[in-house]
C-alpha positions as CSV (number, residue, x, y, z in Angstrom):
1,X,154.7,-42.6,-34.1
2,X,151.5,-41.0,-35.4
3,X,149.9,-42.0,-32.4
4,X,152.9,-41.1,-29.9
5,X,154.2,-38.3,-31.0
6,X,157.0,-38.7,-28.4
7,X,158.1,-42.0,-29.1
8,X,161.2,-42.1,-31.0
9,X,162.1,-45.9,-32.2
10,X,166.1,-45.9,-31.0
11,X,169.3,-43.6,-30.7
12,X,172.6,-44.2,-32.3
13,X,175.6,-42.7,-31.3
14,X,179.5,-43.0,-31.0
15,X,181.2,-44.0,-28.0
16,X,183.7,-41.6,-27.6
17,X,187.6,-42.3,-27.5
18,X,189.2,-42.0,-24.1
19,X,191.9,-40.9,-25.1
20,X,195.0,-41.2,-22.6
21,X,192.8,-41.3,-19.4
22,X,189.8,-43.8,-18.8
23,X,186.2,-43.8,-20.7
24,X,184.1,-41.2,-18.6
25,X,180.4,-41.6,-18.9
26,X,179.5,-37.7,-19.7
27,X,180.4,-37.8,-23.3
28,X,178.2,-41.2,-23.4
29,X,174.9,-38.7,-21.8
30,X,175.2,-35.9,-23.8
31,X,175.0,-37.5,-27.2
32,X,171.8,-39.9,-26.0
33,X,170.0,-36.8,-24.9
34,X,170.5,-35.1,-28.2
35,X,169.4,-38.3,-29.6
36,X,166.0,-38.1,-27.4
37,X,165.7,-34.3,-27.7
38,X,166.7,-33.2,-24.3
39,X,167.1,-29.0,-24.8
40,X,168.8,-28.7,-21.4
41,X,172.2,-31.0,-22.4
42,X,173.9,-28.2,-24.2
43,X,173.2,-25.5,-22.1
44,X,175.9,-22.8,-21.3
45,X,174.0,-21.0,-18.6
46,X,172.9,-23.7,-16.0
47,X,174.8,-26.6,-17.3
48,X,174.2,-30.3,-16.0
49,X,175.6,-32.0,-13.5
50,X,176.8,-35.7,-14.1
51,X,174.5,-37.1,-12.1
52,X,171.1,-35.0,-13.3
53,X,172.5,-35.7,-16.3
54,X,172.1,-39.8,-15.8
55,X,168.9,-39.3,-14.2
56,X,167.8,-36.8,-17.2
57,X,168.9,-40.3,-19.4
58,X,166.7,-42.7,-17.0
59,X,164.0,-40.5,-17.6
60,X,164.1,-39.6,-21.5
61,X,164.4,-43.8,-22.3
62,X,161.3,-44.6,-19.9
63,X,159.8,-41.1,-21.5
64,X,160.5,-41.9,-25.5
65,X,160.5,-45.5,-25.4
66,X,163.0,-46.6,-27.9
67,X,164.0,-49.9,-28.7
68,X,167.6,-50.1,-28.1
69,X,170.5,-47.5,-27.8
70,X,173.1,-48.5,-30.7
71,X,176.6,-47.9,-29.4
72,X,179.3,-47.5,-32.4
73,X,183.0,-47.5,-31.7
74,X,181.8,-49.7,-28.3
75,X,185.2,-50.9,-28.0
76,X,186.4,-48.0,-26.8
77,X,184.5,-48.9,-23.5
78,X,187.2,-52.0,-23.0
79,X,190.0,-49.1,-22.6
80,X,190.4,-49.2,-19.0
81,X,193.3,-50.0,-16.7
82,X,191.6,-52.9,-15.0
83,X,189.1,-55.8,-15.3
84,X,187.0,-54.0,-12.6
85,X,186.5,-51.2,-14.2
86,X,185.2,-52.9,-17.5
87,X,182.8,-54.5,-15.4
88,X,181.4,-51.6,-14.0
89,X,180.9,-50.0,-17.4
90,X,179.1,-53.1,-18.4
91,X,176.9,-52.7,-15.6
92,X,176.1,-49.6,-15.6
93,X,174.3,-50.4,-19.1
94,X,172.6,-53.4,-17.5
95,X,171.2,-51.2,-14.9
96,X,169.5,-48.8,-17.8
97,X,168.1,-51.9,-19.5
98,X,166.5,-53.2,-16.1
99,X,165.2,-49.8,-15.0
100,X,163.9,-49.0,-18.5
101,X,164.0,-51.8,-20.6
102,X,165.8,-50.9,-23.4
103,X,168.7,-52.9,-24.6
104,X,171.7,-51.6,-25.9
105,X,173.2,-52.8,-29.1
106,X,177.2,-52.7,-28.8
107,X,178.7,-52.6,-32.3
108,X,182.9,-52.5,-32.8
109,X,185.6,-54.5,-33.3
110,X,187.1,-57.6,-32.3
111,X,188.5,-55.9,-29.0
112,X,185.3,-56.1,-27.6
113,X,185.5,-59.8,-26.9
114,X,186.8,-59.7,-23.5
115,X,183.1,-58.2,-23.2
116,X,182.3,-62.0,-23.4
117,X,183.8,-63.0,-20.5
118,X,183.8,-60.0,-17.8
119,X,181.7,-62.5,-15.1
120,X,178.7,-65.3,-16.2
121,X,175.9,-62.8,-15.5
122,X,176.7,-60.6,-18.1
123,X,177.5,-63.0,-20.3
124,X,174.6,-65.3,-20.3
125,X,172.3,-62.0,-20.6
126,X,174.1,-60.8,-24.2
127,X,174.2,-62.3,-27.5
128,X,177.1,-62.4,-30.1
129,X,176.8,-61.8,-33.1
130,X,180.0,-62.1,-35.5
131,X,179.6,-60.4,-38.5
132,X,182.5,-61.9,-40.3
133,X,184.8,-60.5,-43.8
134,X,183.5,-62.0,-47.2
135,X,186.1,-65.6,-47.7
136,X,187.6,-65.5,-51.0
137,X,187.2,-69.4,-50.7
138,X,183.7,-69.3,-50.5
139,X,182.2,-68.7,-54.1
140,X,179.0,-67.4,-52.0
141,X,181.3,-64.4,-50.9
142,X,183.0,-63.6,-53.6
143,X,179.6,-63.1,-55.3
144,X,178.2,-60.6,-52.4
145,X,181.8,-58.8,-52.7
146,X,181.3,-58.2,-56.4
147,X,178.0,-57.3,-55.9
148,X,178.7,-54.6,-53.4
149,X,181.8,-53.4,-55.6
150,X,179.4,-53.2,-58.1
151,X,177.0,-50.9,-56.0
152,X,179.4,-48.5,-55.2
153,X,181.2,-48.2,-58.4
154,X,177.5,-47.1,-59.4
155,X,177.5,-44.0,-57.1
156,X,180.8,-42.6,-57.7
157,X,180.5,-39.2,-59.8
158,X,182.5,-39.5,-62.9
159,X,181.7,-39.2,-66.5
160,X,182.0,-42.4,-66.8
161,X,181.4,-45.6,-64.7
162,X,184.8,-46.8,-63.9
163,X,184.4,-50.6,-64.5
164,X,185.9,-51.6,-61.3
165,X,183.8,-54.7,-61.0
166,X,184.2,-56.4,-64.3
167,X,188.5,-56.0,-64.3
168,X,189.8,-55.3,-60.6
169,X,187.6,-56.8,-58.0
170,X,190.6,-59.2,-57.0
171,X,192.9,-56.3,-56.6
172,X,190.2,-54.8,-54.3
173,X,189.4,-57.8,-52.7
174,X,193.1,-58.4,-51.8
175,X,193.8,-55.0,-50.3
176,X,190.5,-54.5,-48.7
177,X,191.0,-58.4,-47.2
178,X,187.3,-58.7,-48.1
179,X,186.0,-55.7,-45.6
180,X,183.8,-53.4,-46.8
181,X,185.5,-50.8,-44.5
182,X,188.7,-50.8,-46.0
183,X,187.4,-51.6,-49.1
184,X,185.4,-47.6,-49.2
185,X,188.5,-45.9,-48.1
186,X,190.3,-46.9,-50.7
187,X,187.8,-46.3,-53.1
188,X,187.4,-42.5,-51.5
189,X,191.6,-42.1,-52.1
190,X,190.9,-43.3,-55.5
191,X,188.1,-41.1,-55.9
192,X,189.3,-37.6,-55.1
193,X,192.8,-38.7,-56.5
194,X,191.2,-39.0,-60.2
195,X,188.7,-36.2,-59.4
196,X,191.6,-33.9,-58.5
197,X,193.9,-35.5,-61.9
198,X,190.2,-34.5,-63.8
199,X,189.7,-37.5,-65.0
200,X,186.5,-39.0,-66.7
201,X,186.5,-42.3,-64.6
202,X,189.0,-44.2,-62.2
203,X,191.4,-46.1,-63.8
204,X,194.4,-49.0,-62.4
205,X,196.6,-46.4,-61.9
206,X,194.2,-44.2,-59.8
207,X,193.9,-47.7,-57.5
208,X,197.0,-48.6,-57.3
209,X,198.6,-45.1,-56.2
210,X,196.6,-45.7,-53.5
211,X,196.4,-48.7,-52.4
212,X,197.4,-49.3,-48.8
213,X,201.3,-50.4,-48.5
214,X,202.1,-54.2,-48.5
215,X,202.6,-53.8,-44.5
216,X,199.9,-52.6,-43.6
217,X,197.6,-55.2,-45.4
218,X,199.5,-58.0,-44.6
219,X,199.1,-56.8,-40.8
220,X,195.4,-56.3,-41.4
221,X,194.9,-59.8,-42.9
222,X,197.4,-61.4,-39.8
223,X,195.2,-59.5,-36.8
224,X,192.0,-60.6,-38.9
225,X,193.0,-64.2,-38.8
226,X,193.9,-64.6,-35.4
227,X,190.7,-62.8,-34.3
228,X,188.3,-65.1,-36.1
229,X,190.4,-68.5,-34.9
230,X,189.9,-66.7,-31.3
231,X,186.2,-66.1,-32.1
232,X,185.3,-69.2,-33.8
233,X,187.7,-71.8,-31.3
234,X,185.2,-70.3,-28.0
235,X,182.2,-70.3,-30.1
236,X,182.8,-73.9,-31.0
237,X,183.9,-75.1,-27.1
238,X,180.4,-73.5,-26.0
239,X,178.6,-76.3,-24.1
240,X,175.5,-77.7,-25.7
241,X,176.4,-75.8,-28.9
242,X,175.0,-79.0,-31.1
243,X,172.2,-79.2,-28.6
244,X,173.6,-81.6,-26.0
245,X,175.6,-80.6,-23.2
246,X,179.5,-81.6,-23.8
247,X,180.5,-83.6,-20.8
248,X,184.5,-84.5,-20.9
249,X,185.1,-88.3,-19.2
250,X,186.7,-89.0,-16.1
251,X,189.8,-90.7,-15.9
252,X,190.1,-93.7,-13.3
253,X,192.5,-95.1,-11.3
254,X,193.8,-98.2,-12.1
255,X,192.0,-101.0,-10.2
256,X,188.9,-98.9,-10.2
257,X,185.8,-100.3,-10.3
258,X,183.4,-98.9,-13.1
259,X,180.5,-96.7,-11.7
260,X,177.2,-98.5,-11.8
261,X,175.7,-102.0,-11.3
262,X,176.8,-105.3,-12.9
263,X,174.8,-107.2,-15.2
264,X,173.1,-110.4,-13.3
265,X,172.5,-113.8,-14.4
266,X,169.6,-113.3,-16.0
267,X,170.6,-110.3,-18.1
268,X,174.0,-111.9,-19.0
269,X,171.4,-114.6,-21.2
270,X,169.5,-112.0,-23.2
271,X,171.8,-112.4,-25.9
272,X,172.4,-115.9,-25.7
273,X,170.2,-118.4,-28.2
274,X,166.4,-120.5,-27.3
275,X,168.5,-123.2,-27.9
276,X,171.7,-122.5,-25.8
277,X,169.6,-121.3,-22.9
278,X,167.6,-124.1,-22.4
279,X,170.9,-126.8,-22.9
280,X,172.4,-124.8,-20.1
281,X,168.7,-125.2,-17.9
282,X,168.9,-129.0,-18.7
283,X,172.5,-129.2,-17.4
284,X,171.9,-127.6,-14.3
């Protein structure tokens, strides 16, 4: 960057929520331009027209050079009343990347896997990458969990360090279903509920006053677990996923003769014995 003073290494933004009508592509420009320092987006006198503004875009990736574009909330591009239309949004990002070479990075949440399967161009040209919830059955996560409980318990302003870690991680763990998401809003609600009581540290009774309702975590946990079978059942019927290319047998008719040539004579007395081979020699 010393030596380019105009480079900048990547933009992240939010893709916008469509609200009732479809995803429209200007609130996607203006925030990329900020991003690359365009002074013209957010002018009021001669303001920009959609389509100098997605030239303006072209121009400022090929101009600044950034890695990749990191789209959060990218789910909110599947909102759209037909298959055709997703398409087209996925294109038009394929045509940035092949006119300027930057890649876009697409984070959200599991409503983004019909991504995967709009037609196989775009999906042999993207990559998955599942970022899964920590498993209470795996003692691996519920390491990493503690540890991250442990991290934030660390930053939260109080007198005292509310010991959070050491004598509730399971009642976190359960209603956060092991995401770390979930898991920092309820440790906000906790937060400004004992900084409003005055309270030296966060105790059970700040947590459990606001813990999320029994409903709502048990539909949490339900959407979570179908999600991930979903995820993990097409990652797992992915052809050549253990390196070899899964090819499902062909029944046959019966009667049907086996594909291929029949052993001959000579072949058929590769497994017999010395012995047994030259006995049957003699007797013919």
């Amino acid at each position: 960057m010393q030596r380019d003073p105009t480079y900048i290494p990547y933009a992240s933004i939010t893709a916008p929520e469509p609200g009732s009508g479809g995803f429209d592509w200007t609130d996607y420009y203006k925030p990329v331009l900020r991003q690359l320092g365009n002074p013209f987006v957010d002018s009021k006198t001669a303001p920009i027209r959609v389509r100098a503004m997605r030239e303006a875009m072209e121009e400022a990736l090929i101009h600044r050079k950034p890695l990749a574009i990191i789209v959060d909330e990218a789910h909110h591009l599947a909102k759209v009343r037909s298959g055709r239309r997703l398409q087209d949004h996925l294109d038009h990002l394929k045509h940035f990347e092949n006119l300027t070479g930057v890649s876009h990075i697409l984070v959200g949440t599991y409503d983004m896997r019909p991504f995967r399967k709009v037609n196989a161009q775009l999906a042999c040209r993207s990559v998955d990458v599942h970022f899964p919830r920590y498993d209470l059955m795996k003692e691996e996560d519920c390491q990493l969990f503690r540890s991250v409980l442990w991290a934030l318990q660390r930053q939260m302003p109080m007198e005292e360090e509310p010991l959070l870690t050491q004598r509730h991680w399971e009642f976190w763990y359960a209603r956060s279903i092991g995401c770390i998401g979930l898991l920092k809003m309820h440790l906000n609600q906790a937060l400004n509920l004992a900084l409003t009581e005055g309270a030296r540290t966060v105790t059970e009774t700040h947590l459990r006053k606001t813990a999320p309702s029994d409903v709502r975590v048990k539909l949490a946990l339900r959407t979570a677990l179908e999600s991930e079978a979903q995820t993990s059942s097409s990652l797992r019927d992915m052809p050549g996923r253990d390196g070899q290319a899964q090819v499902k047998s062909k029944k046959r008719r019966p009667g049907k003769r086996v594909e291929g040539r029949d052993p001959t004579g000579q072949e058929s007395n590769e497994g017999c014995s010395p012995d047994q081979t030259s006995e049957e020699q003699a007797a013919g």
